[in-house]
KOLVOSE-248031 format. One record per atom (N, C-alpha, C): residue in one letter; x, y, z. Coordinates in steps of 0.2 Angstrom, whole numbers, padded with zeros to 4 digits, always signed. Layout:
N
AXYZ/...
This chain:
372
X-0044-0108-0095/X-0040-0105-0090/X-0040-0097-0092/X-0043-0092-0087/X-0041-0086-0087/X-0037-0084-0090/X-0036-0080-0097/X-0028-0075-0099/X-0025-0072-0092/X-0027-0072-0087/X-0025-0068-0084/X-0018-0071-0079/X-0021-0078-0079/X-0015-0082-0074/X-0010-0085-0080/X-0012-0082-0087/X-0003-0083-0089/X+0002-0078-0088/X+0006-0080-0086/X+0013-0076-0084/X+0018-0079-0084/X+0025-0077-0085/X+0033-0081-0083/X+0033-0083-0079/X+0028-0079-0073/X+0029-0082-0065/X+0023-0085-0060/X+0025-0088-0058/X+0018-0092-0055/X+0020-0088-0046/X+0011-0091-0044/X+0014-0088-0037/X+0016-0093-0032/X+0020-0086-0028/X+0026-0091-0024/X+0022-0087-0013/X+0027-0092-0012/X+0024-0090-0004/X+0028-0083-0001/X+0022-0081+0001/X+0023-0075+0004/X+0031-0074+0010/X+0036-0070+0008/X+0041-0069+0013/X+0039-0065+0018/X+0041-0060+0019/X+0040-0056+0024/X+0042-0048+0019/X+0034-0045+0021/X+0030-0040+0016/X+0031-0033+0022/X+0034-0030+0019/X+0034-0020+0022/X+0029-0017+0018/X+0024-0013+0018/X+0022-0007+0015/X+0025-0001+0017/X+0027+0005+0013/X+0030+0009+0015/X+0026+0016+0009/X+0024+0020+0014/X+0020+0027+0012/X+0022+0033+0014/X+0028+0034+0020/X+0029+0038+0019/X+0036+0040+0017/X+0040+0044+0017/X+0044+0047+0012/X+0051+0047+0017/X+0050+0047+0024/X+0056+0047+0028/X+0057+0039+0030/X+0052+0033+0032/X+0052+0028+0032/X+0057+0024+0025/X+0053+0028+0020/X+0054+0023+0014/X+0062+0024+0013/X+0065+0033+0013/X+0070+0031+0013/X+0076+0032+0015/X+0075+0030+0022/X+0079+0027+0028/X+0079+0020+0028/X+0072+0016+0025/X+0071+0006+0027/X+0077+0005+0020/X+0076+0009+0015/X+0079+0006+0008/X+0087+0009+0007/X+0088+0014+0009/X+0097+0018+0009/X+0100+0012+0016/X+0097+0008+0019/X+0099+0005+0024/X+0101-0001+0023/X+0096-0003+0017/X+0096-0009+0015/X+0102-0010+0010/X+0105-0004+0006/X+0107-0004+0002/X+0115-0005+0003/X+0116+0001+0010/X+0123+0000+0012/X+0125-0005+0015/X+0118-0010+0016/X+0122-0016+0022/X+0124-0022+0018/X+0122-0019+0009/X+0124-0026+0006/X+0131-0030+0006/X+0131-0035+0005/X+0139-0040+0006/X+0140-0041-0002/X+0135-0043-0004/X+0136-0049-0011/X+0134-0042-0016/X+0129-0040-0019/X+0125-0038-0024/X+0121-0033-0022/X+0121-0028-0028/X+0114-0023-0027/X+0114-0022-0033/X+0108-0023-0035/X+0103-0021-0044/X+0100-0017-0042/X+0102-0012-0047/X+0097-0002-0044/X+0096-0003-0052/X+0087-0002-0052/X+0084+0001-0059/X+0079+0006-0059/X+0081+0013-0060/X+0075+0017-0059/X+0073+0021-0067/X+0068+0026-0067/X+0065+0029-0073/X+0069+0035-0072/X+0068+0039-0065/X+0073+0043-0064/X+0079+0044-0060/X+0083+0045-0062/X+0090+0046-0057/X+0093+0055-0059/X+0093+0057-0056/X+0096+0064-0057/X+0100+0066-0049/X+0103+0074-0052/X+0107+0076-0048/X+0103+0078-0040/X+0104+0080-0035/X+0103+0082-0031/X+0104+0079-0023/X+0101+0080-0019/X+0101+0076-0011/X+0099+0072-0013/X+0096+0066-0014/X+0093+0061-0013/X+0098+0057-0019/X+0100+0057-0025/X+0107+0055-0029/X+0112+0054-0024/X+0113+0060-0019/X+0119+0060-0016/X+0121+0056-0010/X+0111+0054-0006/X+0111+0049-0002/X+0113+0041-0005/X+0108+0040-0010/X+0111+0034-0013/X+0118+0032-0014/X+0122+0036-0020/X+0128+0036-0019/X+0132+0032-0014/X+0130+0038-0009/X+0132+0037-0003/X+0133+0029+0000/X+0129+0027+0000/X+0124+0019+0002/X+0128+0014-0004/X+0128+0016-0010/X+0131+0012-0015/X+0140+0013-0013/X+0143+0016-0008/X+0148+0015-0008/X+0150+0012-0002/X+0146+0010+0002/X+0144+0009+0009/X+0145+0000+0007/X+0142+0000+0001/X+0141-0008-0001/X+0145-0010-0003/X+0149-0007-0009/X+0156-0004-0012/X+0160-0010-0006/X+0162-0005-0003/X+0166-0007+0002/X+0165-0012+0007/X+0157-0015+0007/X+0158-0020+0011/X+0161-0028+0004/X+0161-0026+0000/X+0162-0031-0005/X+0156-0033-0010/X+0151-0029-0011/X+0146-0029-0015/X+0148-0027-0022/X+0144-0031-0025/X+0147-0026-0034/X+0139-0022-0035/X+0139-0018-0037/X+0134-0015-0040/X+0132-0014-0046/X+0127-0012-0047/X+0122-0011-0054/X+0119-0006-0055/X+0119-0004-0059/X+0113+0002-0061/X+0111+0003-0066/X+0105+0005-0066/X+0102+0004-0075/X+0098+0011-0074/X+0098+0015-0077/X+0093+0021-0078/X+0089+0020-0085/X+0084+0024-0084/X+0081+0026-0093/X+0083+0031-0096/X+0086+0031-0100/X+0089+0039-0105/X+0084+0044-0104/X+0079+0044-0105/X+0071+0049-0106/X+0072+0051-0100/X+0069+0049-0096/X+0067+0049-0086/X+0071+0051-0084/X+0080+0052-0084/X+0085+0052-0083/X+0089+0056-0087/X+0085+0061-0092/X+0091+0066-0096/X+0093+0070-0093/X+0094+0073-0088/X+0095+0077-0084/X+0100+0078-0081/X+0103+0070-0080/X+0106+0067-0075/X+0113+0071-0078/X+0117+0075-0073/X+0126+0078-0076/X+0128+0074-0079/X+0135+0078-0080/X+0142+0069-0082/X+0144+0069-0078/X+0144+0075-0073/X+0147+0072-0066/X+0146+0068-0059/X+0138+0070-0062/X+0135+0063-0060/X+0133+0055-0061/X+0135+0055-0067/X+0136+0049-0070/X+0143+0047-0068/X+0149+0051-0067/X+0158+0049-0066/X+0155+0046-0060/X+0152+0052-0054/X+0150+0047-0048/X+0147+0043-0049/X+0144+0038-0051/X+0141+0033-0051/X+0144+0028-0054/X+0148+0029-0061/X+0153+0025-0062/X+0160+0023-0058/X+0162+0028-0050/X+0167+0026-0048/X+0164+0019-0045/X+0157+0019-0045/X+0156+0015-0037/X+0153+0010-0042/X+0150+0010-0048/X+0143+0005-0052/X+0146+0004-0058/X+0145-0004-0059/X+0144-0005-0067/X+0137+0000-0070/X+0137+0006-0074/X+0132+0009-0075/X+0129+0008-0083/X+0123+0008-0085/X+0118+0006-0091/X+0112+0011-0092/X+0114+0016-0098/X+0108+0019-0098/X+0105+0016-0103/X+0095+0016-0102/X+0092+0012-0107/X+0091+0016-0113/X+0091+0016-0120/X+0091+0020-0124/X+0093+0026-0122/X+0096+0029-0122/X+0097+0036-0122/X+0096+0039-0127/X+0094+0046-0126/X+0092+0050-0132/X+0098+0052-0135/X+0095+0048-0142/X+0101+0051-0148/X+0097+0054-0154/X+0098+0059-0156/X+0095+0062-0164/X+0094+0059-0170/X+0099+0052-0170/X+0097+0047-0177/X+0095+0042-0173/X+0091+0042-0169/X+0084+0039-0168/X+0079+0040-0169/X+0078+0047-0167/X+0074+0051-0173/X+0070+0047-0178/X+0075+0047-0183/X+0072+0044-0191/X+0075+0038-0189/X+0079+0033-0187/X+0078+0027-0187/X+0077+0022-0184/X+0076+0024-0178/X+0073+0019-0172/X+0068+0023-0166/X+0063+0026-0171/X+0058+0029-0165/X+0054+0027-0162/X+0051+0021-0166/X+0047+0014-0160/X+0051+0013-0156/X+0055+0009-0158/X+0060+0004-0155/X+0063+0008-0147/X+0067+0014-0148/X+0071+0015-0145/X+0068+0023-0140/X+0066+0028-0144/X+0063+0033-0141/X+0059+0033-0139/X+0052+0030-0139/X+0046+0027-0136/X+0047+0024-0132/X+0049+0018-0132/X+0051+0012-0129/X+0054+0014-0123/X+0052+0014-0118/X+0055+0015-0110/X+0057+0009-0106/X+0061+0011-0101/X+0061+0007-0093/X+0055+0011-0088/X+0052+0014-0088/X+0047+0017-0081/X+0048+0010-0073/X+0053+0006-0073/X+0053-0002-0069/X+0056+0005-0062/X+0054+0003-0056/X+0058+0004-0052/X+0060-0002-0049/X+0067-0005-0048/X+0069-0012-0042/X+0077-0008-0041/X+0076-0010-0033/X+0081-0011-0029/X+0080-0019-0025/X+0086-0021-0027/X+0087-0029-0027/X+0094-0033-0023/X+0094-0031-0016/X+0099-0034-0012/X+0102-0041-0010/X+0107-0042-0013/X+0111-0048-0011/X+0105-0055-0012/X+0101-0053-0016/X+0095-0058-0019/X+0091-0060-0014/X+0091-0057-0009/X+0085-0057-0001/X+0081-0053-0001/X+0082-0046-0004/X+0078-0041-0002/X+0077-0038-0011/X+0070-0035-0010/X+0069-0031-0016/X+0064-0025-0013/X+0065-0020-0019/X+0059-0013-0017/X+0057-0015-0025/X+0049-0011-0022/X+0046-0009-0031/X+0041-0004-0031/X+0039+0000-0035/X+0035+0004-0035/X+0037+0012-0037/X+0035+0016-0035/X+0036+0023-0039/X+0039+0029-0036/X+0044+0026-0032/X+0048+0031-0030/X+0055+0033-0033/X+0056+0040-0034/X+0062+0040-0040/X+0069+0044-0037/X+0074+0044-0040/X+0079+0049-0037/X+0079+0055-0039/X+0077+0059-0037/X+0074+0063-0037/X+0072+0069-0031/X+0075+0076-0027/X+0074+0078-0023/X+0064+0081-0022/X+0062+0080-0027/X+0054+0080-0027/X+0052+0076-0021/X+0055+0069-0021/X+0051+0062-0017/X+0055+0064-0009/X+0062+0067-0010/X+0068+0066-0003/X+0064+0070+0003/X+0064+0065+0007/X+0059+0067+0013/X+0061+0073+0017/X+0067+0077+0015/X+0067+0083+0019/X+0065+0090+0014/X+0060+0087+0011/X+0058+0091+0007/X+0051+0095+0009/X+0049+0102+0009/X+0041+0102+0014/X+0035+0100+0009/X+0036+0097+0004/X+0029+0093+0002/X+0032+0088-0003/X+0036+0082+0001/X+0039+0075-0005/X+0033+0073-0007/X+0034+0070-0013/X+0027+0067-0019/X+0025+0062-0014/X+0018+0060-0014/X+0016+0055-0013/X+0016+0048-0015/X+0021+0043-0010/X+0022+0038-0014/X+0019+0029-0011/X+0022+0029-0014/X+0018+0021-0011/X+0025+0015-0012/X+0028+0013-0009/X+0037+0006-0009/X+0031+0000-0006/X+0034-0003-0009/X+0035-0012-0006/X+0041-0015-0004/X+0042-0019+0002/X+0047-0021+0000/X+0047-0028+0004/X+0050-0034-0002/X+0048-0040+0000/X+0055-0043+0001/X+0053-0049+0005/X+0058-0056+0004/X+0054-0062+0003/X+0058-0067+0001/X+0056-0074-0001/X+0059-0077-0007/X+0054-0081-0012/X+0055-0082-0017/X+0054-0077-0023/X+0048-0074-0022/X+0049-0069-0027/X+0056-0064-0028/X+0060-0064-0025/X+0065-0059-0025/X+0069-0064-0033/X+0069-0069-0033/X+0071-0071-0039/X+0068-0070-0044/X+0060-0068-0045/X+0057-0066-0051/X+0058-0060-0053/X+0062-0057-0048/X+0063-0049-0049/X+0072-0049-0053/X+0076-0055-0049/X+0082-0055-0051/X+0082-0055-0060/X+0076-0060-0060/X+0075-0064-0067/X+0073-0058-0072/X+0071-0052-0071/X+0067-0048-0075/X+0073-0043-0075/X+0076-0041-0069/X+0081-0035-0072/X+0087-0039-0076/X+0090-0045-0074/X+0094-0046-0078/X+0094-0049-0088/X+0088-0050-0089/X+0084-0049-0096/X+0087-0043-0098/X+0084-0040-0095/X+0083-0028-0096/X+0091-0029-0099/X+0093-0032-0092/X+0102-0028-0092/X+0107-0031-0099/X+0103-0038-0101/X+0106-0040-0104/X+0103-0038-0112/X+0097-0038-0113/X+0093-0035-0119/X+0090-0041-0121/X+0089-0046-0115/X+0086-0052-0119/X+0078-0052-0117/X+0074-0057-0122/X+0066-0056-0118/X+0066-0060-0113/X+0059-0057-0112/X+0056-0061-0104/X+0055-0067-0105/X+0053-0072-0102/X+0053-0080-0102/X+0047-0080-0103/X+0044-0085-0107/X+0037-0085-0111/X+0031-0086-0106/X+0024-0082-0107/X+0021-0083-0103/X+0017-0088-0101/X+0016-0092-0097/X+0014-0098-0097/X+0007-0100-0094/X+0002-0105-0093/X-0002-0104-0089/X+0000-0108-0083/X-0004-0102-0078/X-0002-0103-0070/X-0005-0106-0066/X-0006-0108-0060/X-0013-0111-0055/X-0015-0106-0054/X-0020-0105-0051/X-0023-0099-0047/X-0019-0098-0039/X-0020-0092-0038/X-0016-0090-0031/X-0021-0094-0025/X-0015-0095-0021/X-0018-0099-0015/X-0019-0092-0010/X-0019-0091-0003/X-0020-0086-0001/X-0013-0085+0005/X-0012-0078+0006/X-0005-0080+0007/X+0002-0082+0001/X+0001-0079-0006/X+0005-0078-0010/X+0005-0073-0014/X+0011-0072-0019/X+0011-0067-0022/X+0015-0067-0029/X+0015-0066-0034/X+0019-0065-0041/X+0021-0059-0044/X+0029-0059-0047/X+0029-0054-0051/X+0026-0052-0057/X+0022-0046-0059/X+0019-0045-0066/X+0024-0041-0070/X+0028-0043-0076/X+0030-0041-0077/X+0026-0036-0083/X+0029-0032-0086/X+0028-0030-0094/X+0032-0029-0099/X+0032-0031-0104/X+0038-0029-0109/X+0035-0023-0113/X+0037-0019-0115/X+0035-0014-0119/X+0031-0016-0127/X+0026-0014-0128/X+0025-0014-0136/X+0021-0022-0134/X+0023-0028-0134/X+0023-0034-0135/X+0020-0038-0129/X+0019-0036-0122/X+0018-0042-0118/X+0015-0035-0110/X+0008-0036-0108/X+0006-0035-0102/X+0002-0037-0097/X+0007-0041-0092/X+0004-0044-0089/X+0001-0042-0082/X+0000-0036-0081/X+0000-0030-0079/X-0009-0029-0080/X-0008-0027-0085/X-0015-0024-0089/X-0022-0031-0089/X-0018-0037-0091/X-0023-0044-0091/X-0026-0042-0083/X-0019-0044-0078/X-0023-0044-0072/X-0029-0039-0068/X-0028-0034-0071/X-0030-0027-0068/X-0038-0029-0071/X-0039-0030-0077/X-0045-0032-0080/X-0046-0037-0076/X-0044-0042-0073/X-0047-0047-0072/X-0049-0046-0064/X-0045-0042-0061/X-0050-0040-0055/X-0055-0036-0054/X-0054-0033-0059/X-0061-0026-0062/X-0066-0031-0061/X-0065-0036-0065/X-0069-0039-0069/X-0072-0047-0062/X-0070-0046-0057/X-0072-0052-0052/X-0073-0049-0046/X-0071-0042-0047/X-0074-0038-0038/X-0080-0037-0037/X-0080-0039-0031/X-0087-0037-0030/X-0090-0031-0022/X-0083-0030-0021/X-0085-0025-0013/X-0083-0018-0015/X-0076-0020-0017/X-0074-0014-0018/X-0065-0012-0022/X-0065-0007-0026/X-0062-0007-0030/X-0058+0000-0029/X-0053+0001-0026/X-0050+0009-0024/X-0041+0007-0029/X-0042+0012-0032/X-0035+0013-0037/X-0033+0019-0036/X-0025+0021-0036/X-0021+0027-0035/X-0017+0026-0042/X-0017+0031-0044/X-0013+0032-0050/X-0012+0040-0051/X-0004+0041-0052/X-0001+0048-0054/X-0005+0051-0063/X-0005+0046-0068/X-0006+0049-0075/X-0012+0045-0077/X-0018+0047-0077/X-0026+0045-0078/X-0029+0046-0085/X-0026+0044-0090/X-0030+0042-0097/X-0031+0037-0098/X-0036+0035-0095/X-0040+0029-0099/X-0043+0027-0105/X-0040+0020-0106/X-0045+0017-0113/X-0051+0017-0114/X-0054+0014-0119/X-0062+0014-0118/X-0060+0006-0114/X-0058+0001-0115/X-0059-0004-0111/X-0061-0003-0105/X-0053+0000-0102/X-0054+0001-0094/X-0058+0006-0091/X-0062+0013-0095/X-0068+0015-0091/X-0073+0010-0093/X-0076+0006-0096/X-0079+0001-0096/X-0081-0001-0091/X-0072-0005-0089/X-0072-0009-0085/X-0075-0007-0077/X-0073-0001-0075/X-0072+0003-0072/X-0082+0004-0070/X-0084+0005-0076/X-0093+0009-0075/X-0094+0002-0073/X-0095-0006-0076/X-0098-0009-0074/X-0098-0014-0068/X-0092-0011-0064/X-0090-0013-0057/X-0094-0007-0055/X-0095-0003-0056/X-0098+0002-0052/X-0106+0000-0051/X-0109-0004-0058/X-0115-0005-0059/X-0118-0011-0056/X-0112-0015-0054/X-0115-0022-0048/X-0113-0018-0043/X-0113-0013-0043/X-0113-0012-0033/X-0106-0012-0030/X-0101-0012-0034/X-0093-0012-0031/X-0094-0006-0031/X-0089-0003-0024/X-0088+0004-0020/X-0080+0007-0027/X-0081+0009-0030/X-0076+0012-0034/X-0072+0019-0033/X-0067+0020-0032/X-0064+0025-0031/X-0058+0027-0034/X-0057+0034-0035/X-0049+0033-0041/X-0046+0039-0036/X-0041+0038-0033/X-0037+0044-0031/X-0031+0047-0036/X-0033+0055-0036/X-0028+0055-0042/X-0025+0061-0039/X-0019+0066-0045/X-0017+0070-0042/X-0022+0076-0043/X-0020+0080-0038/X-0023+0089-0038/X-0018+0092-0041/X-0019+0100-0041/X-0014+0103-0043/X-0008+0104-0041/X-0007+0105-0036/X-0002+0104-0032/X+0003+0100-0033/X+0009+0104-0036/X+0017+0102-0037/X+0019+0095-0042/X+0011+0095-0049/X+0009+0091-0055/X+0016+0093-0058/X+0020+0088-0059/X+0023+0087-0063/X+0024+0089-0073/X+0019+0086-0074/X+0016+0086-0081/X+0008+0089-0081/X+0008+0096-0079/X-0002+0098-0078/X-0004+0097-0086/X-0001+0097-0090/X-0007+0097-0096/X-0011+0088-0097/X-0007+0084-0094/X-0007+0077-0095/X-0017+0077-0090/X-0015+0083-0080/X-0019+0082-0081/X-0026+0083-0081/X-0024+0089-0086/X-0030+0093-0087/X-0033+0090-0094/X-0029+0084-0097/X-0031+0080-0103/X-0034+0073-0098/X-0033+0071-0091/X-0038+0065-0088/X-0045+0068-0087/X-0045+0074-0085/X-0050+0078-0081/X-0056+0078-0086/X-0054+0077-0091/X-0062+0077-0098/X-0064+0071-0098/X-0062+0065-0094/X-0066+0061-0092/X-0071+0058-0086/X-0069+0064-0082/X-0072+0063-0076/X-0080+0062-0075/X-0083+0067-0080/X-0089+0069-0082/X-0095+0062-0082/X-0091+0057-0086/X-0092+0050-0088/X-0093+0047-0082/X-0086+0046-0079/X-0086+0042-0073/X-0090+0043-0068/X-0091+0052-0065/X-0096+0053-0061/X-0103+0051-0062/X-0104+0050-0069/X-0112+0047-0071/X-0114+0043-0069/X-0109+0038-0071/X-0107+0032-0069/X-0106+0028-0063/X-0106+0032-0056/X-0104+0029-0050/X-0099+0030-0047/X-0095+0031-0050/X-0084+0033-0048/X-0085+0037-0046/X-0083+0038-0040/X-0079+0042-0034/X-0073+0043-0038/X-0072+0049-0037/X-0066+0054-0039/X-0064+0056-0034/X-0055+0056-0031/X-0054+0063-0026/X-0047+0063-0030/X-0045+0070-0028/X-0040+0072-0032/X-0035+0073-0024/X-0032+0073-0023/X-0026+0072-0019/X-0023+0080-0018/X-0024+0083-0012/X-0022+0089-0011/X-0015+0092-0009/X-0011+0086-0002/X-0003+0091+0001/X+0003+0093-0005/X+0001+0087-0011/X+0007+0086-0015/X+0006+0084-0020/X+0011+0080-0024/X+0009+0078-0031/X+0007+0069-0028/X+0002+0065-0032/X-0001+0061-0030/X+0004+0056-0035/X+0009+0053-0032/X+0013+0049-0037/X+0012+0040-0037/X+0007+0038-0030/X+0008+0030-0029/X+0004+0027-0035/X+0005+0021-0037/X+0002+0016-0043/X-0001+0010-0038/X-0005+0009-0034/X-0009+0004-0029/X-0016+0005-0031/X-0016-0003-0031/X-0023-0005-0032/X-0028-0011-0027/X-0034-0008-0026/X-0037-0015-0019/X-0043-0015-0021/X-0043-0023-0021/X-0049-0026-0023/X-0051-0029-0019/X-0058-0029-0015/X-0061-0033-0012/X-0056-0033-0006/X-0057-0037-0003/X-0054-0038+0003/X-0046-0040+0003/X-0043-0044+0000/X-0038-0047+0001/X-0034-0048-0006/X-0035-0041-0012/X-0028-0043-0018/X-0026-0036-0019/X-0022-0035-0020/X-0019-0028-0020/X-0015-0030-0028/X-0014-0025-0030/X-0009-0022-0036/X-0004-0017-0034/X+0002-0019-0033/X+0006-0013-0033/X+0012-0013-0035/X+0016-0007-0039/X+0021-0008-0043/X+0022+0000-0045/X+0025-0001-0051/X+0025+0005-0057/X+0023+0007-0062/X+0017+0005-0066/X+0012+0007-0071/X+0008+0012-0067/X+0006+0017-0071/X+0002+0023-0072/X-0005+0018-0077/X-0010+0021-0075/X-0017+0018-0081/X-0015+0026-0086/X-0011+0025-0090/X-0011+0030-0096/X-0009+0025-0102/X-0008+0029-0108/X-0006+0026-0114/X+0002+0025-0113/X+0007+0027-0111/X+0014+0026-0109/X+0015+0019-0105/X+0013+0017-0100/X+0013+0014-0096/X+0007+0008-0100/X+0002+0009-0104/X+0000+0004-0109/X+0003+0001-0113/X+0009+0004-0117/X+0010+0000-0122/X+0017+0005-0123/X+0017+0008-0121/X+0028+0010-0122/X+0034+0006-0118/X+0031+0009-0109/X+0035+0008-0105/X+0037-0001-0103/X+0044-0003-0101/X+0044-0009-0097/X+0041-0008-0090/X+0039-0010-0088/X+0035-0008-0080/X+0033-0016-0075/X+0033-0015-0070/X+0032-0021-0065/X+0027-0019-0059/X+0024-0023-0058/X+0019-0025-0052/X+0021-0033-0048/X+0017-0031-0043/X+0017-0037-0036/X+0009-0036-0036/X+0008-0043-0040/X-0001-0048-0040/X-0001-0053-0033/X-0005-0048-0026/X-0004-0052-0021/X-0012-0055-0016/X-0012-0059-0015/X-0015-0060-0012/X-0016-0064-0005/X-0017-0058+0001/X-0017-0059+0006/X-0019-0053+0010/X-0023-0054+0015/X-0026-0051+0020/X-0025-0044+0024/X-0021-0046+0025/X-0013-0042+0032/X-0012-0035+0026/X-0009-0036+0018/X-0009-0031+0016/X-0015-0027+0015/X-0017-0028+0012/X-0023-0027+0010/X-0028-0023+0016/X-0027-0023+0022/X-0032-0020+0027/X-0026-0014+0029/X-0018-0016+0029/X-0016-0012+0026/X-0015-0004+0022/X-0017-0006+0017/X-0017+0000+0010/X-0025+0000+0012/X-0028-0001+0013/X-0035-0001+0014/X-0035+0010+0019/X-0030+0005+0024/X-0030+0011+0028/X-0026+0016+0026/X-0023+0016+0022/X-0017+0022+0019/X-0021+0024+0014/X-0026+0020+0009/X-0031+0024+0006/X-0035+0030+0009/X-0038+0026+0015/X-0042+0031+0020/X-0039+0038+0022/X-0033+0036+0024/X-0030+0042+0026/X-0029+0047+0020/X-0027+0044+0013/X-0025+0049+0009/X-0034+0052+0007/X-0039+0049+0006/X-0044+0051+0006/X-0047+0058+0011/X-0044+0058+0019/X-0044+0064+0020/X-0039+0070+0018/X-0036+0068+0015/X-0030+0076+0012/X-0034+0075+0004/X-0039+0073+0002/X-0041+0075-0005/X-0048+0077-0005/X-0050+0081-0011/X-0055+0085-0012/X-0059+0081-0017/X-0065+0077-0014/X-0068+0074-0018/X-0073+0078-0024/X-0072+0075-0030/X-0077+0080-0036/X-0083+0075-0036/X-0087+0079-0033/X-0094+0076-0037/X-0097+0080-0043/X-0102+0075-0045/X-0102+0079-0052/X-0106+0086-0049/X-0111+0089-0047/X-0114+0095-0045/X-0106+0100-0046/X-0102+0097-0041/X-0095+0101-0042/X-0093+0102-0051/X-0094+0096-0052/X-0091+0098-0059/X-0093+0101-0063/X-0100+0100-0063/X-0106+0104-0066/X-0104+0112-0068/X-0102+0113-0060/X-0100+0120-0061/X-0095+0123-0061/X-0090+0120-0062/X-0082+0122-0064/X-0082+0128-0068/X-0075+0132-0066/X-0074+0138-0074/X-0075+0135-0079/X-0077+0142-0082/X-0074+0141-0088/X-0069+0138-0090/X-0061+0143-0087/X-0057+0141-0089/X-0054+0135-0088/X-0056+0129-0084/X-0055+0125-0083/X-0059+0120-0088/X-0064+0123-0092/X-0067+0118-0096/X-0063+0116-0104/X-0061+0124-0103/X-0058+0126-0110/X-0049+0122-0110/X-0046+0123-0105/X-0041+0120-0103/X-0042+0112-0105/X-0048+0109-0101/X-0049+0101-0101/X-0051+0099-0109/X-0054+0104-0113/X-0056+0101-0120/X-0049+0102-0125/X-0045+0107-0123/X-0039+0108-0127/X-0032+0104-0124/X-0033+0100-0121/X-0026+0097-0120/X-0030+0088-0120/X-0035+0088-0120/X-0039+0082-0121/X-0038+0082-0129/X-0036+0085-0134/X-0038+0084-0141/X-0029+0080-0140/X-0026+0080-0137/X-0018+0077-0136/X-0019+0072-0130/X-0023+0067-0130/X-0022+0062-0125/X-0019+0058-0127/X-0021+0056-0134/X-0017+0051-0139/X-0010+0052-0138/X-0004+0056-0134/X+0001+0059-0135/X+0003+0053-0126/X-0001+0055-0121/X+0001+0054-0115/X+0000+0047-0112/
């Protein structure tokens, strides 16, 4: 049996599935969903900080508050140092609150695997255990749709069964216990879907999958990803779907409102490679290219909060939806298309003849990839 069908979670039947890409939809479906809860709300993000979109939520979290919901919150210390104390008061008048490792200085010398490294990067909102969001939108007024260039993102947002393997994974987090052992699964029927969990350092269920549709596609392979260091594995994997004829595509970011540019002008030294090879590149032009989506063939999609980088390989906690079904998938199909016209595709002749100073840049923050 495939490594790839072991997981905690096997797959369950599709609920009823929202894609959401743009940035006023997303969060209007999801502040809507937050303030109508009765019973429960599980909020886990990478980033939470001060600003308008903190103060939208709140806002939704007290909305709940008062309908008799209890709340939760879990931020990452890293992703979230930012975050005031005034902003934390507010969140604890309305939330049981939980920061994940917090930066403390005698972690430094005593817990710098364990604690500093080691992230949540998970995003889940988790309603009255009906509804769940996932994927890579943060609080943060970069992403807040009254912004004139919000990051590009990519929300899911499910019901059904699976809303319990989402319950099942923040409450582990919350509690500091492990994930439930991975087991071997049946293969997906059509019309289903699973959570992929990741534990940091020890366990990616994440990463099996991604390989194992690299490794069975045969039409076409379109991936979005914010932070682009690749293993050798996965350019590997990546050249030899190009080499049977699968249509490969990586949308990444452009310059435009990059977050971390050294990050990546350390992906960009590998381009050279992948254009030899087949890979279609476009870099992403209105804004920063922030969605983590991936489509295979016709009808399986990947989509969650991993980055293909080394953080998100073996630091971060991170989660994805392994689904297969049709409906989605023609879907993101067409939100790839569209994001494809707002990007500047590199061919290698382009690259060929790049500045200098872009080359000099690419080889000196390349020699620190090992870092991102």
């Amino acid at each position: 049996m495939s490594r790839s069908l072991r997981n905690p979670f096997p797959f369950v039947p599709l609920g009823t599935l929202e894609l959401h890409t743009e940035a006023i939809s997303t969060w209007q479906r999801m502040l809507g969903d937050i303030a109508a809860a009765r019973e429960e709300v599980l909020f886990e993000n990478y980033i939470l900080v001060d600003g308008v979109a903190a103060d939208a939520l709140i806002t939704a979290f007290e909305s709940a508050a008062a309908n008799g919901a209890k709340v939760r919150v879990m931020v990452d210390g890293a992703g979230s140092h930012a975050m005031t104390q005034k902003l934390r008061e507010r969140l604890e008048q309305v939330a049981e609150f939980q920061c994940f490792h917090p930066l403390r200085w005698t972690d430094l010398f005593l817990s710098f695997r364990s604690r500093i490294m080691t992230r949540t990067h998970r995003r889940i909102v988790l309603v009255d255990r009906k509804v769940v969001w996932t994927g890579g939108l943060a609080v943060e007024d970069a992403w807040w749709h009254e912004v004139e260039f919000p990051y590009r993102e990519t929300m899911v947002r499910l019901t059904g069964e699976i809303v319990e393997q989402f319950h099942t994974i923040f409450e582990v987090l919350w509690a500091g216990e492990p994930l439930p052992t991975p087991e071997n699964q049946r293969p997906a029927r059509q019309d289903e879907h699973r959570v992929l969990p990741q534990k940091a350092i020890a366990m990616s269920c994440f990463r099996k999958t991604l390989y194992y549709h690299l490794g069975k596609a045969r039409k076409r392979v379109w991936i979005a990803t914010a932070y682009f260091i690749p293993p050798r594995r996965l350019r590997r994997a990546l050249r030899f779907a190009a080499q049977r004829g699968v249509d490969v595509r990586l949308v990444l970011p452009g310059p435009k409102l990059h977050d971390h540019p050294a990050v990546r002008m350390a992906s960009r030294r590998y381009y050279a490679q992948l254009l030899r090879n087949g890979i279609r590149l476009f870099e992403y032009q209105p804004s920063f290219q922030h969605a983590k989506a991936a489509l295979f063939d016709e009808d399986w999609t990947l989509l969650g909060t991993p980055n293909l980088d080394r953080w998100s390989n073996l630091w971060n906690h991170e989660v994805a939806v392994d689904t297969l079904n049709k409906p989605l998938a023609d879907e993101l199909a067409n939100a790839f298309r569209r994001d494809f016209e707002s990007c500047r595709e590199i061919t290698f002749d382009m690259w060929k003849a790049r500045p200098l100073k872009s080359r000099i840049q690419e080889n000196f923050f390349g020699i620190f990839d090992q870092a991102f």
